[in-house]
Each structure stands twice: as structure tokens, then as C-alpha cells.
C-alpha positions in Angstrom: 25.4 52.6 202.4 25.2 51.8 205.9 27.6 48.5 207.5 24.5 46.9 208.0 23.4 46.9 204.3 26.9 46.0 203.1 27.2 42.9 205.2 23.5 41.8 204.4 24.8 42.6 200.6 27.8 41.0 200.5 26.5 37.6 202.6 23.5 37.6 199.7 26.2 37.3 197.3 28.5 34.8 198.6 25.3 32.5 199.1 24.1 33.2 195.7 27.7 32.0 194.1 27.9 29.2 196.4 24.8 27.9 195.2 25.3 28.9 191.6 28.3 27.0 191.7 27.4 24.3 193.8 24.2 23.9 191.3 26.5 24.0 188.0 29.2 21.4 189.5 26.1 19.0 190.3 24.8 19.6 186.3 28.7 18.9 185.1 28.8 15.7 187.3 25.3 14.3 185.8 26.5 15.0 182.1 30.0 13.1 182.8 31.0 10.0 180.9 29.9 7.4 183.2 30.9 3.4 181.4 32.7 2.8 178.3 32.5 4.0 175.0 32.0 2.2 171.7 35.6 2.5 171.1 36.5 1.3 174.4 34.1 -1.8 173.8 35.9 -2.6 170.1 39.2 -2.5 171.6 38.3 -5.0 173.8 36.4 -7.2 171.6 39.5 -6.8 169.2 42.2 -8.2 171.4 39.6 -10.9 172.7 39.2 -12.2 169.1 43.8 -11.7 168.7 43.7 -14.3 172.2 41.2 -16.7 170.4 43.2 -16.6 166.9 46.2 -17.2 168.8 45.2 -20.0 170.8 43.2 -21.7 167.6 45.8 -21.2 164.8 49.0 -22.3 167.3 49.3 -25.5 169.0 49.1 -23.8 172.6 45.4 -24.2 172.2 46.1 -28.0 172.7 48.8 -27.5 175.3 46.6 -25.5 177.1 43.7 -28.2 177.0 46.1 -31.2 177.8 47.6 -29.7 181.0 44.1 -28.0 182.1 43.0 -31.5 181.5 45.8 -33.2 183.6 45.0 -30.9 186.2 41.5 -32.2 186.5 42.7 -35.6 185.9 44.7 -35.3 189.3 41.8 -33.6 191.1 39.2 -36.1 190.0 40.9 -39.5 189.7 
């Protein structure tokens, strides 16, 4: 095989595997998780539901309403 047939040879192969890998790295990214999952999503809507149980069934609920409410009480006499 002559030089000039190996170096045509061997630049047709680096370009193929640059584009075959470029190619399967661009079908990997589109088929990547991309937002939350359900489980993600109940986890949150479970501690959301612990804050409001916490606040209702205690009496920081109220403590939390009389000072956001002396707050405004100062802002807007």
C-alpha cells in the first residue's frame, strides 16, 4: 500500500469515528433526564403538606400570622 493510500486511509477513519462519536454523544444527550421525576415531584409535595401540618396543628401557625401581621401593621399604619 502506497503512503499516499495509507494516509488517505487512515484520515477516512479518524473522520468516520469522530463523526460516529460525535453523532452517538448528540443521541445520548437528547435521551437524558431533562426535569423531575414523579418521585422527585412526591417528595416535594410530601414535605410541603409536613410544613402545612406543622404550622396548622401547632400554635406557630398563629405566631407566625400575629408577627407577619405586626409587620404590616408598622408598614401601613
Amino acid at each position: 500500500m502506497s503512503d499516499l493510500m495509507l494516509k488517505t486511509a487512515v484520515a477516512t477513519k479518524v473522520r468516520v469515528n469522530g463523526w460516529k462519536n460525535t453523532t452517538v454523544e448528540a443521541m445520548q444527550r437528547r435521551n437524558a433526564d431533562k426535569g423531575q421525576t414523579a418521585v422527585e415531584y412526591l417528595g416535594i409535595i410530601a414535605v410541603v403538606v409536613l410544613i402545612v401540618l406543622a404550622i396548622t396543628g401547632t400554635s406557630i401557625g398563629q405566631t407566625i400570622l400575629t408577627k407577619i401581621n405586626a409587620q404590616i401593621a408598622k408598614v401601613a399604619p
